[in-house]
N, C-alpha and C positions, 0 to 999 in steps of 0.2 A: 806605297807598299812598304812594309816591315820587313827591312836586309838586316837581317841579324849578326852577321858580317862587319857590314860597317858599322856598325852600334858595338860591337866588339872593338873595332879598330880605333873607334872615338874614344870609348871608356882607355883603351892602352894609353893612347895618347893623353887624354889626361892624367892619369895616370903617371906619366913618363914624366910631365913636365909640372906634378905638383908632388914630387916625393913621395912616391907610389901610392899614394890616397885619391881616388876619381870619386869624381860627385857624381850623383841624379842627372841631377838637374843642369850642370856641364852639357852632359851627355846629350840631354835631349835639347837646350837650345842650338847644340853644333846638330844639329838632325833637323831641327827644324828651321834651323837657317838654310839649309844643303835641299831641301823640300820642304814648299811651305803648306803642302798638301797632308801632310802628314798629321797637322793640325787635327784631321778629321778622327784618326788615329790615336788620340789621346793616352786614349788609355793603357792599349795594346803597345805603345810605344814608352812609356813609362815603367809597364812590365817589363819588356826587354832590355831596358838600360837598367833596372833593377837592377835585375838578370846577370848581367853583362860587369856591371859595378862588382857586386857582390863578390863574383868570378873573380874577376881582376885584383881586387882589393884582398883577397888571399894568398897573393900572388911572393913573392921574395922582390926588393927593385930588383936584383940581379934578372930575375925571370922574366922581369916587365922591361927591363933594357933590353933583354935577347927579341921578344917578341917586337918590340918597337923596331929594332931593327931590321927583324924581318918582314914586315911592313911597309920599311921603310918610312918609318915616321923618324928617325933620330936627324936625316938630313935639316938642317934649316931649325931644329929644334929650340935654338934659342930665338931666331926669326918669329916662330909659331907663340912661344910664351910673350911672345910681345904684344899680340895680336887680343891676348885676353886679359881682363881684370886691370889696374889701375899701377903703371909702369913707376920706377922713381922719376922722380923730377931731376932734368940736370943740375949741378951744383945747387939742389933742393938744402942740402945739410949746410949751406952759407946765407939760409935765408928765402922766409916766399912772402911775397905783396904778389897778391892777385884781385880782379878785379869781373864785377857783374856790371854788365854796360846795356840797359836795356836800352830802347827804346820807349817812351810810354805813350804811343801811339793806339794803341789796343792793349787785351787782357792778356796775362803773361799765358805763353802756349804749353806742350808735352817737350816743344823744342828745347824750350827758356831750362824747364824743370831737370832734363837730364844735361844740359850744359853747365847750369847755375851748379845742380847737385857733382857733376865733376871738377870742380874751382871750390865747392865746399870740401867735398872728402879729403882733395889734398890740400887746402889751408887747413883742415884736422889735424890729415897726417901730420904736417909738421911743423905743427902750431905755428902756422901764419899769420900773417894779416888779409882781410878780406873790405874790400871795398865795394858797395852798390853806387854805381855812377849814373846814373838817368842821363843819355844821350839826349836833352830838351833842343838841338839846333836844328830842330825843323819844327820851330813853335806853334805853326796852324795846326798841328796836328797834334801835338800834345793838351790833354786834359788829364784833370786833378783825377778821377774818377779813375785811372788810367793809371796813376801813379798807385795811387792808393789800394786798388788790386794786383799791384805787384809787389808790394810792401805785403801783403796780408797772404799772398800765395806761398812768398817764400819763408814766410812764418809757418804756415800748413804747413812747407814740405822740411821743418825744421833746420830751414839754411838762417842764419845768425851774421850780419855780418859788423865788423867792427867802425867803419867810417862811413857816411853816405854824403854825395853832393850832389846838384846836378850842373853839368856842363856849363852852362848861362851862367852860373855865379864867378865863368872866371874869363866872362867876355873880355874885362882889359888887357888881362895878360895873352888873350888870342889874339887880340890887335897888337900887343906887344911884337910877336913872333911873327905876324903876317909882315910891320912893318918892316921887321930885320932882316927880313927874306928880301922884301921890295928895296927896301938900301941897298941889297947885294946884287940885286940885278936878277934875282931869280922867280919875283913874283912880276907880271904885268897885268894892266886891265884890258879885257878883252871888251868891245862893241858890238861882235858878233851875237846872234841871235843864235838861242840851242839850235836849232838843224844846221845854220852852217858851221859850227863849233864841232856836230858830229860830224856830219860832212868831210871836213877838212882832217880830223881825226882820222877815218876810214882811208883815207888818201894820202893822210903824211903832209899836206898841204898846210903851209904856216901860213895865216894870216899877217895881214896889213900893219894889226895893232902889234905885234910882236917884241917890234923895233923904237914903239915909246920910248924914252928916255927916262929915267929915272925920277924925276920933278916931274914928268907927265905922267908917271905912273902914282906918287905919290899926291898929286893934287886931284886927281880923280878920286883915288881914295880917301882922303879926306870928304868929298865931296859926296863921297857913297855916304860916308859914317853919320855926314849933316842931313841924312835924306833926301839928296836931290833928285836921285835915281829911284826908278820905280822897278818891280820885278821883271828881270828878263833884261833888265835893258844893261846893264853892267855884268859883269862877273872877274873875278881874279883869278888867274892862273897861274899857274907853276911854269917856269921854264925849264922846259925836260928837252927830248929831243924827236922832234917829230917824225923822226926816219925809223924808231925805236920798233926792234920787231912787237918788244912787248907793247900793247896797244897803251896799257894802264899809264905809260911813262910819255905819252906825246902829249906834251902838256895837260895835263890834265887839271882840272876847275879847283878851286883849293876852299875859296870864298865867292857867296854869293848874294844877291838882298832878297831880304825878304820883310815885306814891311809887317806887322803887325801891331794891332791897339793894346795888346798883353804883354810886351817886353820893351822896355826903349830903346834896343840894338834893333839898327835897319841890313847891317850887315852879318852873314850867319856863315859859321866854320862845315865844309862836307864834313862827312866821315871820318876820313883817312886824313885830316889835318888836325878835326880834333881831339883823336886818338893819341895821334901821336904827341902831342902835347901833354893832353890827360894825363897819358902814361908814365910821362917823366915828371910831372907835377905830383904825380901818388906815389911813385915812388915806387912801379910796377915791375916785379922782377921777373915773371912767366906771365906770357899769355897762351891760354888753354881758349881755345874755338874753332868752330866750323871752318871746315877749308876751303869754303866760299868767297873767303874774304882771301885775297891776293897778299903778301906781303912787301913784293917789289918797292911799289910806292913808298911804302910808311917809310921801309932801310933808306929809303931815298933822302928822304925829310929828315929822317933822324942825321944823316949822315950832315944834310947842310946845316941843321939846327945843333949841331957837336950836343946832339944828345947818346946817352949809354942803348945799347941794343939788348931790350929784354929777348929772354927764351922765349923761340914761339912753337907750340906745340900745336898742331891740331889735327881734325877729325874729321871725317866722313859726317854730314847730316844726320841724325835718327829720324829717317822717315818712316813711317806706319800708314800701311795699306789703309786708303781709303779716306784720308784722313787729313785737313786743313788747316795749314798754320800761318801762311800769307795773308797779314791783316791788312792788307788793299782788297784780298779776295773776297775776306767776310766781313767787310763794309760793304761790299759790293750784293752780296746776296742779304742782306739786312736790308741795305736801301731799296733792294729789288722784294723783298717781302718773303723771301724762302725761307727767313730763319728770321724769332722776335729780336731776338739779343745774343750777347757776346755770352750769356749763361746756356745757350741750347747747348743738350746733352750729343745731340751730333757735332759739337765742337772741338777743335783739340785744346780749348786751354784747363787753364786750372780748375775752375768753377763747373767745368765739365767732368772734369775728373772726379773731384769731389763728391757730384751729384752720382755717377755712375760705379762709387763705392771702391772707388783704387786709393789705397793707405800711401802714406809717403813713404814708409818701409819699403815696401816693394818697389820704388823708383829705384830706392839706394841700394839694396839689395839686386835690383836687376842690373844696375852699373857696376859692382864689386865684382860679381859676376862675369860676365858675356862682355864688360867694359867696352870699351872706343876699339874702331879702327879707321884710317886712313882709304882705304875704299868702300866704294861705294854699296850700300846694300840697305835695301827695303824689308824692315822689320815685322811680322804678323803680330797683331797686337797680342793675340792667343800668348807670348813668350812674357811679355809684361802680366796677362791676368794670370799665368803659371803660379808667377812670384807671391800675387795676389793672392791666391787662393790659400797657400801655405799662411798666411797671415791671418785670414778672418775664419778660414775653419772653425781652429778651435773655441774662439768665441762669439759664433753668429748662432743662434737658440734654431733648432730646427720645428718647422711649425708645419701645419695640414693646410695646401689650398691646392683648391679645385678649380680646373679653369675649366670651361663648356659643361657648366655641371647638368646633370640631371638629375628626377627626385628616385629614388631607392629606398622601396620599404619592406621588412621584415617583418612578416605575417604574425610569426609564433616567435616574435624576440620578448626576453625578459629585460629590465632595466638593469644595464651595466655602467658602473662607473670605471672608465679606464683609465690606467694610471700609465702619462705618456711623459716617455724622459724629452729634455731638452737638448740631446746630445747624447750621443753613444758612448760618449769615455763616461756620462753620468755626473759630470762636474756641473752641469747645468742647472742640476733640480732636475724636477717635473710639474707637470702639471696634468688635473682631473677633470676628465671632460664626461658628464652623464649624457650618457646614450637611450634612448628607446625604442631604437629601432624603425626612426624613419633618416633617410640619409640623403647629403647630395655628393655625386661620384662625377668623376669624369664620362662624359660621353664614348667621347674614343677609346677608352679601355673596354668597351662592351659592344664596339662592332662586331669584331669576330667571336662575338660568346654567343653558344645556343642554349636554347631553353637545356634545362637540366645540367649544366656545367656546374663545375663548382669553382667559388670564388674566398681568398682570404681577405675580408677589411681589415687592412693592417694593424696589426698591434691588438687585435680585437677578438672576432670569431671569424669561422666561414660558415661559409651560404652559398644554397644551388639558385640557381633561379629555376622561376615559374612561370615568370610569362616579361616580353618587352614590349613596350608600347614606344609611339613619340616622344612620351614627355615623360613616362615612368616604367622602371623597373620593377617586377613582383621577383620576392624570391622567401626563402624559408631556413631556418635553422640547419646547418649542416653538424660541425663539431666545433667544439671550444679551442680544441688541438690543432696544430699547424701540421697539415699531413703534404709532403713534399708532390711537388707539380704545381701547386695551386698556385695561379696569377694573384700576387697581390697588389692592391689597389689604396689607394688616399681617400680620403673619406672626410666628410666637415656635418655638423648635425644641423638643425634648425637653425641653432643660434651659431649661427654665422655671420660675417660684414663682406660686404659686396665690396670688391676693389678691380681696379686694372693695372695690370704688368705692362711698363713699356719697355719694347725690347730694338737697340739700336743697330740698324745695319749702317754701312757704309755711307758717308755724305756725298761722295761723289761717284759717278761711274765711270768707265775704264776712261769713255773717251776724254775725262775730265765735265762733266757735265751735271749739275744736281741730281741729285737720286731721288726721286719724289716717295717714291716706297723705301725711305731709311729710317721711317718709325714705323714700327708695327705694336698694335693693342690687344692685349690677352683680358680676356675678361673672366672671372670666375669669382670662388667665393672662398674665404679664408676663415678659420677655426675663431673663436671669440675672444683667443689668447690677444688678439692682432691689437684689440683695444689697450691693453697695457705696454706697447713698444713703442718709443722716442720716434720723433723723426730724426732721421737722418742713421736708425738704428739698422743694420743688416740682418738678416736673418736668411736661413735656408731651407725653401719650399721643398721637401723631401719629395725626389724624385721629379724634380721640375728646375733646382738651382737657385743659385744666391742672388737674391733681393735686395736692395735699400728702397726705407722709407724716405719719400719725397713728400709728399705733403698727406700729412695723416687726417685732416679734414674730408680733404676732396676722395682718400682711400687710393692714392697716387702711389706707383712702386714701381723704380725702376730694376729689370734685370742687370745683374753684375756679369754671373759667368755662373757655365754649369759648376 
């Protein structure tokens, strides 16, 4: 429900904390973060932070200090500016080396796009350097296919970066570092099997191998590097402390093998080992990431490897209702048959985006915005196609289709040729479509009509009807003039092209389970303009919402957003 109240309190706030000028669009994604239900509301809520902006933004700051404070919004106020748009970087003005560390085990996600895209805005800002690292040390899983869609996604979302490597190109200096560790005393080779390595973990329990010697630790490892060990059967560990409240520090795996016929290394770097190496080999001055990732460890390593401690910044997840970025999970449903490929539009990565008409602007624009924070919160996707819509309005051609159409004819119509813009600002053109008076309309708009009503075909004439049948409407000449009350209605002639709208609900349901109903097909019939538009062109069905063209053969179109 619309508190006009808090939509007031929000605009102050903004307000307050942007030098007395509040946005819209501020406004309404702290509304629709606060209630996600509000979504439903679109409009009505858009009006009132209008509303509400407008008010406010006439305001003196003096007048918008007093009201903030009485609010109570001035406490924490600098806390709160932290919490939106894109903070400096510490000792940013001494330098930034940042870095994109994908995985390329699947297609890059919505995850990758607004993480990648906050490590681009600010190597912008301050003209940094920007590094793409392809994390390749779990080589079964990496494919070229895999690389190559992450290289071309972050091209779509216009992220540019200056160096690229991947990890495997710098296996000697990873044996380098592992073995300095092991000369110290700090790496040994474990014999344990993963569940007693957990096991023991969980319990604080140091194993047997522990207390190897240094020459036993060091000739196993060699012996890893010669292939003699098969997977599972070796591993390297850290010597941490197994009593460690943090769990991350009781020795934890550092190196493990992994044989494979695509690389000549049998021994492969985790994570958090080859990170921290990476990092100091690029030359990494901030890291900006999810706070998924722990930092203990790494300080740890850097600290015995007398490496320098980049700034680590990070963030809350951007999760989106409904929506999957666990590439174990959609291999999982790929193998299992629910989805063809990494391209379905019930996907969250890039190739989904693309198809489902989201511009790369509106990623940037929706992180310049609403930016990062550090707690946790589940985003409605409604806040991203907000951004969206501002974007392709003004140049998506508004066109006529009819979905559930039925036939409609005009008894005593004369041939009219109507002259229909392509946009209401008129910058579009138009286009001429002859009429003669036989039509196909939507169904649904003519349940609740009775005979004798009168109706406007937009942009056209009105008409009463005269009689309705199953499959056809009669009706007859009313006036040329648009006389106020009339339901107006979409309209397509004869020469029409049959198409289907696909429209995407949710991949998964609450309990986490496939949504079997997250495609739904509109079927209807679209004006004869549709034969002159690109694939991959948007456009918006007047009174029905924004389309892309997916495949202009088969008469394919995906919905975008109302």
């Amino acid at each position: 429900m619309i508190n006009e109240e808090e939509i007031k309190k929000s605009a102050v706030r903004n307000a307050f904390l942007h030098d007395g000028k509040a946005r819209t669009s501020s406004v309404v994604s702290e509304m629709l973060g606060k209630d996600k239900g509000l979504v439903k509301e679109m409009q009505e809520l858009k009006k009132a932070a209008d509303s509400a902006v407008l008010e406010v933004n006439s305001m003196s700051v003096e007048k918008i200090k007093e009201l903030a404070e009485s609010f109570g919004l001035n406490e924490g106020g600098a806390e709160e500016k932290e919490k939106t748009g894109l903070k400096p970087l510490p000792n940013g003005e001494k330098g930034v080396v940042l870095r994109l560390p994908p995985e390329p085990s699947g297609y890059m996600h919505w995850g990758h796009a607004l993480s990648f895209t906050i490590n681009y805005l600010y190597k912008e800002m301050y003209h940094g350097k920007l590094w793409l690292r392809f994390e390749d040390t779990n080589p079964n899983l990496v494919e070229e296919e895999f690389v190559k869609n992450f290289e071309e996604s972050l091209a779509w979302l216009g992220i540019k970066w200056d160096e690229k490597k991947f990890i495997s190109s710098d296996m000697d200096k990873i044996y380098g570092f592992a073995e300095q560790l092991i000369q110290k005393g700090k790496i040994y080779a474990c014999s344990c099997n993963a569940d007693t390595i957990k096991e023991n973990r969980e319990k604080g329990t140091e194993c047997e191998h522990r207390n190897r010697t240094i020459e036993e630790n060091m000739d196993l490892w060699n012996s890893a590097k010669n292939g003699k060990f098969n997977d599972g059967e070796i591993t390297f560990r850290f010597k941490g402390n197994m009593g460690d409240k943090d769990s991350a520090l009781r020795d934890p795996n550092l190196m493990r093998v992994i044989k494979t016929e695509y690389k000549p290394y049998t021994v492969w770097p985790l994570y958090d080992f080859a990170s921290v190496i990476e990092d100091e080999l690029c030359g990494i001055t901030h890291v900006l990431r999810s706070n998924e990732f722990k930092t203990t460890l790494q300080s740890k390593l850097r600290k015995e490897l007398g490496f320098k401690e980049p700034y680590i910044i990070q963030y809350s997840r951007f999760n989106f209702k409904g929506t999957l970025t666990s590439k174990r999970k959609v291999r999982e449903l790929i193998n299992q048959g629910y989805i063809k490929n990494w391209h379905d539009i019930r996907l969250a990565t890039i190739s989904s985006m693309k198809r489902r008409g989201i511009q790369p602007a509106a990623i940037k624009n929706f992180l310049t915005e609403v930016g990062y924070s550090s707690s946790e919160h589940e985003y409605n996707l409604e806040m991203l196609l907000t951004f969206n819509r501002r974007i392709i309005d003004s140049s998506a051609k508004r066109l006529f289709f009819v979905p559930n159409p039925i036939k409609l004819t005009v008894k005593d119509a004369q041939p009219v040729k109507a002259k229909l813009q392509f946009h209401p600002s008129g910058n579009l053109g138009f286009r001429e479509v002859q009429t003669n008076g036989v039509f196909f309309v939507n169904r649904s708009d003519f349940v609740s009509m009775d005979i004798g009503d009168v109706i406007r075909l937009k942009d056209l004439y009105s008409i009463e009807i005269l009689d309705k049948e199953d499959e056809l409407i009669t009706c007859k000449m009313h006036s040329i003039e648009h006389n106020e009350g009339e339901k107006i209605v979409q309209w397509v002639t004869e020469q029409n092209v049959p198409i289907s709208v696909t429209k995407v609900g949710d991949l998964l349901n609450e309990d986490g389970s496939f949504n079997q109903n997250s495609l739904t097909e509109i079927n209807g019939v679209v004006e004869k303009t549709y034969e002159d538009l690109e694939e991959g062109q948007i456009v918006q069905f007047e009174r029905f919402g924004f389309c892309r063209l997916d495949d202009k053969e088969k008469g394919r179109m995906i919905f975008v957003s109302r």
